[in-house]
C-alpha positions as CSV (number, residue, x, y, z in Angstrom):
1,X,20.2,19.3,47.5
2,X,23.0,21.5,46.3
3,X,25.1,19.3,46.2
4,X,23.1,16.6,44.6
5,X,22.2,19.3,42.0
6,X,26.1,19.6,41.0
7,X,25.8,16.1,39.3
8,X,24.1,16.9,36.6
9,X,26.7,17.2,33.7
10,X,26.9,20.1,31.4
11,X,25.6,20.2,28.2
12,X,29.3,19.9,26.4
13,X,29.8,17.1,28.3
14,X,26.5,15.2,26.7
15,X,27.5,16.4,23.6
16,X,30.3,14.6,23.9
17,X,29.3,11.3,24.0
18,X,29.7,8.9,21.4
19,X,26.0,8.0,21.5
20,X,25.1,11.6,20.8
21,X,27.1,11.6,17.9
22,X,25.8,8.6,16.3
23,X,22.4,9.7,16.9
24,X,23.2,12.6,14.8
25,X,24.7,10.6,12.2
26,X,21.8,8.2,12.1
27,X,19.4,11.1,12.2
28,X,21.5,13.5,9.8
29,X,20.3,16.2,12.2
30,X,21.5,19.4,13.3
31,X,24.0,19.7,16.4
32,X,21.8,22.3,17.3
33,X,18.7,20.3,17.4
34,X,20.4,17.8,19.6
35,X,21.5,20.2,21.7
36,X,18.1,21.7,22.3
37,X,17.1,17.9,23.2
38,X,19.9,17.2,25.6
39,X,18.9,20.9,27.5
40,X,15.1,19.5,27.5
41,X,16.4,16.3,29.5
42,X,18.9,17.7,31.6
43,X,16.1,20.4,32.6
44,X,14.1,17.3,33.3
45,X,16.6,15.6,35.5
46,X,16.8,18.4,37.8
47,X,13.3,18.3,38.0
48,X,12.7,15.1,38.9
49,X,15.6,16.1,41.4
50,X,13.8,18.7,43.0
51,X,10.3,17.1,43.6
52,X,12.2,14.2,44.8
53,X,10.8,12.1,42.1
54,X,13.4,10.1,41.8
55,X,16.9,9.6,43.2
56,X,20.2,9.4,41.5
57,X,23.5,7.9,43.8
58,X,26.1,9.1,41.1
59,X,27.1,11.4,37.9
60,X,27.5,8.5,35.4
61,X,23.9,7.0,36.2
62,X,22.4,10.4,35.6
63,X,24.8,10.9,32.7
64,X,23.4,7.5,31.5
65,X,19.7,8.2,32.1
66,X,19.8,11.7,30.0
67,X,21.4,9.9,27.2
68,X,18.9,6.9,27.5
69,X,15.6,9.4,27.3
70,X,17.6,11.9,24.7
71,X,17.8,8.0,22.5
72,X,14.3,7.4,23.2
73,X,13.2,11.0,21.5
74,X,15.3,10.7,19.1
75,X,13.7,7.5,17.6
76,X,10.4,8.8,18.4
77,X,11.0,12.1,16.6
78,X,11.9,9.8,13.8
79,X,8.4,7.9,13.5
80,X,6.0,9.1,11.1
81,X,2.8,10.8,13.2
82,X,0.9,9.3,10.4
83,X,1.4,6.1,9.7
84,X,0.1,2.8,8.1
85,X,-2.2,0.6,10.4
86,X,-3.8,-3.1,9.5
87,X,-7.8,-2.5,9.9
88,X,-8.8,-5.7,11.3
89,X,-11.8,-4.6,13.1
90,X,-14.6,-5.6,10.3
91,X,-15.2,-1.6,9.8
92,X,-15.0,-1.3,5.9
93,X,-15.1,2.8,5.5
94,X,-13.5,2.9,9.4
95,X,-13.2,6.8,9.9
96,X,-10.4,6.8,12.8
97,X,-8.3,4.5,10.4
98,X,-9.0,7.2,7.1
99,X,-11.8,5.5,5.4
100,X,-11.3,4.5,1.9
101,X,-8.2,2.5,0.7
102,X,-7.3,3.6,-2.4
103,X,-6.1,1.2,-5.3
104,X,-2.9,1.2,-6.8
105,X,-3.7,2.4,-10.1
106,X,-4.8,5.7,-7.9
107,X,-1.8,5.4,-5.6
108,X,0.7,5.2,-9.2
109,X,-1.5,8.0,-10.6
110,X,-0.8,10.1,-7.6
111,X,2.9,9.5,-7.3
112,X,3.4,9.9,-11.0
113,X,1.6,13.8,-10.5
114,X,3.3,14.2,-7.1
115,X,6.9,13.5,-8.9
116,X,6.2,15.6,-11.7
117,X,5.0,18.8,-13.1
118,X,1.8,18.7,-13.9
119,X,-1.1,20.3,-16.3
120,X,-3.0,21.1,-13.1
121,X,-4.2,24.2,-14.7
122,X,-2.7,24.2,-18.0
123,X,-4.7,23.4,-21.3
124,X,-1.8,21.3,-23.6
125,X,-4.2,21.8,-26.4
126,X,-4.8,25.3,-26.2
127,X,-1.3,26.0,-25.0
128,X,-2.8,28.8,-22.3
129,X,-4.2,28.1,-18.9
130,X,-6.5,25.7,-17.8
131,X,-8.9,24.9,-15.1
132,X,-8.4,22.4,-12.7
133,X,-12.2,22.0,-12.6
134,X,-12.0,20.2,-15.8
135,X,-9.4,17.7,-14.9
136,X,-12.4,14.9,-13.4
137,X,-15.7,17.3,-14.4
138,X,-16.1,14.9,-17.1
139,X,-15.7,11.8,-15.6
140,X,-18.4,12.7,-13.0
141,X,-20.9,14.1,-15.6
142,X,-20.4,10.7,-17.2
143,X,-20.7,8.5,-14.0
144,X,-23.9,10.7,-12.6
145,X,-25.3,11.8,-15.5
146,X,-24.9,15.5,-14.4
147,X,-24.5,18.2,-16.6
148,X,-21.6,19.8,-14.5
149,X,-19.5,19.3,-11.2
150,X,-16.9,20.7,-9.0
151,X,-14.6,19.4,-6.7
152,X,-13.8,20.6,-3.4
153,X,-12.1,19.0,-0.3
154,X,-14.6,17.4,1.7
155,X,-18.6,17.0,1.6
156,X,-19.0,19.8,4.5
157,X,-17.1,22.2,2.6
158,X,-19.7,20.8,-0.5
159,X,-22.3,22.0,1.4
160,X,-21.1,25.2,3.2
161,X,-20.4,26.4,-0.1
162,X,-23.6,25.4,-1.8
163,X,-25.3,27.3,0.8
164,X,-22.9,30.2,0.8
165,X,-23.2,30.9,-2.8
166,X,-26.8,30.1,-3.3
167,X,-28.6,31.0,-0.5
168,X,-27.0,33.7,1.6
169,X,-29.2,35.8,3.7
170,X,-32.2,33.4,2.5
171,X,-34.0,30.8,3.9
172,X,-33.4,27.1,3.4
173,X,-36.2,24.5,4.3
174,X,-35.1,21.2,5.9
175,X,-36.9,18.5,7.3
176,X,-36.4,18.3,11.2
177,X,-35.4,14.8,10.9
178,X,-32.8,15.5,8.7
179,X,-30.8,17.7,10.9
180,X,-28.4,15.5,11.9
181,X,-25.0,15.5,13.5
182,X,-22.0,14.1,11.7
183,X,-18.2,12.8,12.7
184,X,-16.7,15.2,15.1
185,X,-19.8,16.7,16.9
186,X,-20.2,18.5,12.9
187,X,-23.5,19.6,12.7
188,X,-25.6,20.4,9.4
189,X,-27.7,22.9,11.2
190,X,-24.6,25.0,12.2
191,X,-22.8,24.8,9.0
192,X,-26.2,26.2,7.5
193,X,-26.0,28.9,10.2
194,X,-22.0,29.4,9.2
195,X,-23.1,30.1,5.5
196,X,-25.6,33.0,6.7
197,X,-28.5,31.0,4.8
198,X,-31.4,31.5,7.2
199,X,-32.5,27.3,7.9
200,X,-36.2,26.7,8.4
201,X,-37.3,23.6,10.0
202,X,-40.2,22.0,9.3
203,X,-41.9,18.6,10.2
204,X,-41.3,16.7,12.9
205,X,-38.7,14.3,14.0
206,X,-40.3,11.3,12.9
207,X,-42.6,12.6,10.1
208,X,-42.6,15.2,7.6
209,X,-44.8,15.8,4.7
210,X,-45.0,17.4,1.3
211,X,-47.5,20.5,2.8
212,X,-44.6,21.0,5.5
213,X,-42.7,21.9,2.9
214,X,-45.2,24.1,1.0
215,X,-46.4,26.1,3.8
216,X,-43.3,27.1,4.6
217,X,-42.4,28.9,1.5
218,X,-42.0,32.6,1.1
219,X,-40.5,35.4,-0.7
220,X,-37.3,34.8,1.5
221,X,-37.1,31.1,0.2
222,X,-34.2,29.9,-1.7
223,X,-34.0,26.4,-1.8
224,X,-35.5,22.9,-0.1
225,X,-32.8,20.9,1.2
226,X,-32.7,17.6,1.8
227,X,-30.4,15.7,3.7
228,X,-29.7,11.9,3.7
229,X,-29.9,10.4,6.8
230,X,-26.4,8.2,6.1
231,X,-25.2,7.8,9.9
232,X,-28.4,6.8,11.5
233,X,-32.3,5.4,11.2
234,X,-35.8,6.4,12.1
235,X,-38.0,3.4,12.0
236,X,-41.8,2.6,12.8
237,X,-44.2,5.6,12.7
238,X,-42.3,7.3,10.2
239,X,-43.2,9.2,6.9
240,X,-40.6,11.9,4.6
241,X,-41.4,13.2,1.1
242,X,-39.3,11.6,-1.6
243,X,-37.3,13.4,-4.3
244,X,-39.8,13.6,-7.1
245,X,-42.4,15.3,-4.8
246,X,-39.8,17.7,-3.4
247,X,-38.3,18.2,-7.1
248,X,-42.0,19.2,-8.1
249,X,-42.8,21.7,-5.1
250,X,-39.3,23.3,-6.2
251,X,-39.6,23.8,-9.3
252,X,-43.7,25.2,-9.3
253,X,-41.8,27.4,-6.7
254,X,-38.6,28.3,-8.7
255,X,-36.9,27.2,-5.8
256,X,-33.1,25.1,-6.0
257,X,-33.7,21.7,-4.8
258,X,-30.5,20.2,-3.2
259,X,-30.0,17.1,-1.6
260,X,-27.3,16.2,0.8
261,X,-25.9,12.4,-0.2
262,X,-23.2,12.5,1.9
263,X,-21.9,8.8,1.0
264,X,-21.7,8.8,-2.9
265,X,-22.6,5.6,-4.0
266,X,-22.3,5.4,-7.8
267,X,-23.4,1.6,-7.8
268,X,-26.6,0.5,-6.6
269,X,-25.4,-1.9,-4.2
270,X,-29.2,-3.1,-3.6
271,X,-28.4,-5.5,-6.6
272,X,-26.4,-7.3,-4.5
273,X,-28.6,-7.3,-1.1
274,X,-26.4,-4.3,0.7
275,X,-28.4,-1.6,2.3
276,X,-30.8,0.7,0.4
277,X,-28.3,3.7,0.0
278,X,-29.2,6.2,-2.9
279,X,-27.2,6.0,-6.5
280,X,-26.3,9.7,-7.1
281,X,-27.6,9.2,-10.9
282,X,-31.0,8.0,-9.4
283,X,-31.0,11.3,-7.8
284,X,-30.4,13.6,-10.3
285,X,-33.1,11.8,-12.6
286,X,-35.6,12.0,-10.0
287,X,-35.0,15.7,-9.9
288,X,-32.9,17.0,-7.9
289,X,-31.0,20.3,-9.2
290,X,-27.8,19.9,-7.0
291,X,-26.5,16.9,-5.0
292,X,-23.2,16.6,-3.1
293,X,-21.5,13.5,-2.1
294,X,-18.0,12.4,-0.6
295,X,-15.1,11.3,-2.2
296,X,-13.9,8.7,0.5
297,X,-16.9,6.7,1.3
298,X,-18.8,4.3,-0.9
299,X,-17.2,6.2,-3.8
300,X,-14.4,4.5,-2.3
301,X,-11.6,7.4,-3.5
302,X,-9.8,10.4,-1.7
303,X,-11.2,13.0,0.8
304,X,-13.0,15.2,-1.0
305,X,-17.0,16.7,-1.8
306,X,-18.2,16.3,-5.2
307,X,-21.5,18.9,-5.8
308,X,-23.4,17.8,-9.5
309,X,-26.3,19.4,-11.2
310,X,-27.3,21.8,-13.2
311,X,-24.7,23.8,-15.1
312,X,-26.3,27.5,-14.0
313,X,-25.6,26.8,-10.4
314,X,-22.6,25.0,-10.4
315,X,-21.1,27.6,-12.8
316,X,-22.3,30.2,-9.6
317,X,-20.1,27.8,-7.2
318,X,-17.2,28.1,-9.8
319,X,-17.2,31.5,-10.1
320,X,-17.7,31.9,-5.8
321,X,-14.4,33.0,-4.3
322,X,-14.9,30.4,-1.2
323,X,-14.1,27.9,-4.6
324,X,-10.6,28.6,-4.6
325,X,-10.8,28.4,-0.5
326,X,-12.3,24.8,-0.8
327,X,-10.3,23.4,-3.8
328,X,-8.3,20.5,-3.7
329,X,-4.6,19.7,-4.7
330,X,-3.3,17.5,-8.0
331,X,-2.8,14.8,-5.9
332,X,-6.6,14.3,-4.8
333,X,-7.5,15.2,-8.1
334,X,-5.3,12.1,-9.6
335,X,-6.5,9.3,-7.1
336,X,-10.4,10.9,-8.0
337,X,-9.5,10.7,-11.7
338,X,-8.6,6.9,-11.8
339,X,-11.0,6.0,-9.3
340,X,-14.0,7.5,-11.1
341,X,-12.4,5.9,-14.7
342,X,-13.1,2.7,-12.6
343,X,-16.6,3.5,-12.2
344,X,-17.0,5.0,-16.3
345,X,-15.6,1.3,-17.2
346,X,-18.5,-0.1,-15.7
347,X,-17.1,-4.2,-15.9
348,X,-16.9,-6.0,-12.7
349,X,-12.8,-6.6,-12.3
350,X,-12.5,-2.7,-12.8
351,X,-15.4,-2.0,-9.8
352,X,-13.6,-5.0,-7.6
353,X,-10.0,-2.9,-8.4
354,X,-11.5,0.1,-5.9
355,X,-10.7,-1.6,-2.8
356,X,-13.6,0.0,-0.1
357,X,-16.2,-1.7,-3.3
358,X,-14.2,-5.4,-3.2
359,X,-14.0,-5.2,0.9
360,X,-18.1,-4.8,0.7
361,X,-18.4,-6.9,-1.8
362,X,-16.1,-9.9,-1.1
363,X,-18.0,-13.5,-0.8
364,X,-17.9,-14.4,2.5
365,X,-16.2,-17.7,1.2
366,X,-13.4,-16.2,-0.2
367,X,-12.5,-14.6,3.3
368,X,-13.0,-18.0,5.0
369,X,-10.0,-19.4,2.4
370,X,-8.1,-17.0,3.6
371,X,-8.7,-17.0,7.1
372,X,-7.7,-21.1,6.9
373,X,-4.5,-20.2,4.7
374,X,-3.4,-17.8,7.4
375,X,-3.8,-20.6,10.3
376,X,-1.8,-23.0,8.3
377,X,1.3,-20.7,8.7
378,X,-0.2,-19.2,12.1
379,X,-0.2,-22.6,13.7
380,X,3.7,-22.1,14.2
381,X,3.9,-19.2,17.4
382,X,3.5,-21.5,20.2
383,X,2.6,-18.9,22.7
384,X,-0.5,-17.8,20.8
385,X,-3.6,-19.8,19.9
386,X,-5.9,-18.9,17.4
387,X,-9.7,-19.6,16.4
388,X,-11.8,-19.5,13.6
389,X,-15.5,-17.4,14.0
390,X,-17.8,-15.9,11.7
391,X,-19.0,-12.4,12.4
392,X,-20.4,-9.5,10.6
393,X,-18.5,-6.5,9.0
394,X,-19.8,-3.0,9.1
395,X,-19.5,-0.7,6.1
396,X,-18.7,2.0,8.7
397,X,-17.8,6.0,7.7
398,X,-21.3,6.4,8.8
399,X,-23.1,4.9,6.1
400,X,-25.7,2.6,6.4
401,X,-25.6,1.6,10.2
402,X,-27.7,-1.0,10.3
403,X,-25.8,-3.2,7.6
404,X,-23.8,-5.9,8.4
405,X,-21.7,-8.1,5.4
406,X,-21.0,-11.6,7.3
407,X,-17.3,-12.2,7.2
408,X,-14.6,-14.3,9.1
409,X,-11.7,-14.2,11.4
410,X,-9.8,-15.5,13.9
411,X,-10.0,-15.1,17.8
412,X,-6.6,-14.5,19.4
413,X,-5.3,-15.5,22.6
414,X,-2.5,-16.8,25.0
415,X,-2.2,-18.3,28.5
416,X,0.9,-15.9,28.8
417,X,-0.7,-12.3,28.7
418,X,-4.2,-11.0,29.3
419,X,-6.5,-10.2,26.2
420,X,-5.9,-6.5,26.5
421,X,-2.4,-6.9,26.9
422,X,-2.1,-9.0,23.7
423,X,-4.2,-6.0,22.3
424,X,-1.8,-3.5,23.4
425,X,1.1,-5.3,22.3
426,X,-0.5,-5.6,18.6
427,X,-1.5,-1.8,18.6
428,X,2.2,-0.4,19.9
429,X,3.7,-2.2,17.0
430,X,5.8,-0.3,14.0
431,X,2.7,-1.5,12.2
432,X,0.1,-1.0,14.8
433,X,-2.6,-3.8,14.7
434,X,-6.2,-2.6,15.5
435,X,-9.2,-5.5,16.0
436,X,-11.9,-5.5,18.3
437,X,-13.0,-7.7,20.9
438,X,-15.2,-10.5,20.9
439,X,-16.6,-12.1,23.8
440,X,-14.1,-10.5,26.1
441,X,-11.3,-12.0,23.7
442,X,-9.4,-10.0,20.6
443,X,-10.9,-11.1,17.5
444,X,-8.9,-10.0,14.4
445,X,-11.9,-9.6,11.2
446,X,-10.5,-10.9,8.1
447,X,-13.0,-8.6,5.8
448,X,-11.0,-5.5,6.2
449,X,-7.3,-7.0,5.3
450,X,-5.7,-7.8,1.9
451,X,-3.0,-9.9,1.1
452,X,-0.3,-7.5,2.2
453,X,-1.9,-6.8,5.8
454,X,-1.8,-10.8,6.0
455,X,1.7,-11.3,5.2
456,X,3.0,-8.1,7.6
457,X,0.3,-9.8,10.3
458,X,2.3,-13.0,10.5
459,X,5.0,-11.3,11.1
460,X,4.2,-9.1,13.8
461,X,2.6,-12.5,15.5
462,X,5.8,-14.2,15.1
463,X,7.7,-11.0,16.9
464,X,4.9,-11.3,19.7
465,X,5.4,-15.1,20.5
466,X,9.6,-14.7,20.1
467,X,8.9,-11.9,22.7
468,X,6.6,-14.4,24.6
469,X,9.0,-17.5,24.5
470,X,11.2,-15.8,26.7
471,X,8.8,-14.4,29.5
């Protein structure tokens, strides 16, 4: 073993190779970092050594194995962990594939901010500082109807600090059935318990009514929560008590009324036969006091959790130091600001501009024109056949679950390589390709892609059946 051990070059003598130092030309890397690499896979070798893992007859093929697997880190260390994929599984708001898309008014918006300095919290007209509070307060007061707003980076952070700031050592009341669990194992009855807001339950699972709600109430009651039940549905012997009523019982009370939205949907996309999801505004007019929403879902913008209301308690969540904990960069505040000036235009090209809106939206006939323009170029890897089938898109990022939009794709296959090899092969791409399958075969949805993710797609399917031609 000793002897086989005394193979393994030193370090020096890695270094030396004229692979190493192109690697750290190419990577314009530290010789120290390489170094630190080299050690890792010499370590490694005599590992493998030891455990009899795996033999090695002479110097040079161990020389030339370390400088192989020191290549292979090397271009791995040089991918981007986060990366673009093409979303051809159908699921619009898909929330393992980062939900909403933004447009490239947002995207120009953003870069423009990320390049420059910025009034982030500088007033230009007052020549002092600003707030970045005001920078899209406006623009949601205008698109809900609310009389103020704030911005912070996600809807459970809406809600945590809702809860923290109004409702601390008090008791919230919530409906049973509305305790539910969201991405992540996240639950709304925890993050109520993380706030130190005492929760009350009342109701069942399946029915809850307005004398629930009125029984429960105390000299320790702050506020009646509701939560929208965006991720899931309770159907057949079933009964909850609606806004107005709970907007009532708060306010004979002099309780805060808050509802949970969690999707944001600013349209009412019941006009055009798509689920029965609540329009903030409708909300707010029905009653409500507070109601907090995300940024990335059927708003179709950036991550982040918009709370609206009433002025007095969203002044309070201003002025809470968990505001500044919660707050969100220039960045997110310039891909909200455009994306919400879509909404505040109100025509139909400036709605169809937000992506997440146009994918739900899209006729079903203009997907099938470009499903058959694709297989007019497709038609040209041999090694791959390809089939037209309806289906039915989801909107996804839990929101509505029982909603499908009928849409169109293709069905992939070839007599060369298993479905779930094809699969794989699509997914470990530069530009990693994820669809679903479909009757035991890979179907590629044609809802989810644009113009750009069509184009790149042909590509990567010509790369496949080159690599196919020659097994």
């Amino acid at each position: 073993m000793k002897e086989l051990l005394r193979r393994i070059p030193p370090v020096h003598d890695i270094q030396r190779k004229q692979e190493i130092k192109e690697i750290q030309e190419h990577l314009n890397i530290t010789r120290e970092k390489l170094k630190h690499w080299i050690q890792t896979e010499i370590e490694h070798v005599r590992q493998l050594m030891m455990t009899n893992k795996r033999e090695f007859q002479h110097k040079e093929e161990i020389e030339k194995y370390i400088l192989y697997q020191v290549k292979q880190k090397s271009m791995n260390w040089k991918k981007d962990n986060l990366t673009r994929v093409i979303n051809a599984t159908g699921t619009i708001l898909h929330t393992n594939l980062g939900r909403a898309r933004l447009s490239d008014e947002s995207l120009e918006h953003v870069a423009n901010v990320a390049k420059h300095y910025s009034n982030l919290e500088y007033s230009t007209k007052k020549g002092e500082r600003g707030s970045r509070h005001s920078i899209v307060e406006e623009l949601i007061k205008e698109v809900t109807g609310a009389e103020a707003a704030l911005v912070v980076n996600n809807n459970a952070a809406a809600v945590y600090l809702t809860l923290r700031a109004l409702a601390k050592n008090q008791e919230i009341i919530v409906s049973r059935g509305e305790l539910v669990e969201i991405g992540g194992s996240f639950r709304v009855s925890s993050i109520m318990s993380e706030s130190d807001a005492q929760l009350v339950e009342v109701g069942t699972t399946n029915k809850t009514h307005d004398f629930d709600y009125v029984d429960a109430i105390n000299e320790q009651t702050a506020m009646i929560l509701k939560v929208h039940t965006s991720n899931f549905k309770i159907t057949g012997f079933t009964e909850q008590v609606n806004t107005e009523d709970l907007a009532t019982i708060a306010n004979k009370n002099r309780l805060i009324y808050y509802e949970d939205l969690g999707s944001g949907a600013l349209i009412n996309l019941k006009d055009y036969g798509i689920g029965d999801e609540p329009v903030v505004r409708d909300i707010l007019e029905a009653g409500a006091h507070l109601v907090s929403f995300s940024g990335d879902k059927l708003l179709g913008g950036p991550q982040a959790g918009i709370v609206a209301g009433r002025k007095d308690l969203i002044d309070v969540l201003k002025r809470h130091q968990l505001a500044r904990v919660l707050r969100v960069d220039k960045m997110t505040l310039a891909a909200l600001e455009t994306t919400l000036r879509m909404y505040a235009k109100g025509t139909h090209s400036s709605l169809m501009s937000i992506p997440a809106i146009r994918d739900i939206l899209r006729p079903a006939s203009e997907i099938m024109e470009n499903v058959q323009a694709f297989l007019e170029k497709a038609t040209a890897n041999t090694m791959l056949t390809f089939d037209i089938r309806d289906s039915y898109a989801t909107i996804g990022g839990g929101t509505m679950p029982d909603e499908q939009v009928q849409s169109y794709g293709v069905l992939v296959q070839s007599n060369v390589i298993s479905p779930e090899e094809l699969e794989s092969r699509l997914r470990n791409q530069d530009t990693p390709v994820i669809g679903r399958f479909l009757d035991e075969k890979l179907f590629l949805d044609f809802r989810t892609l644009d113009h750009h993710d069509i184009d790149q797609l042909h590509r990567i399917l010509a790369s496949i059946n080159q690599d196919l031609e020659v097994m």
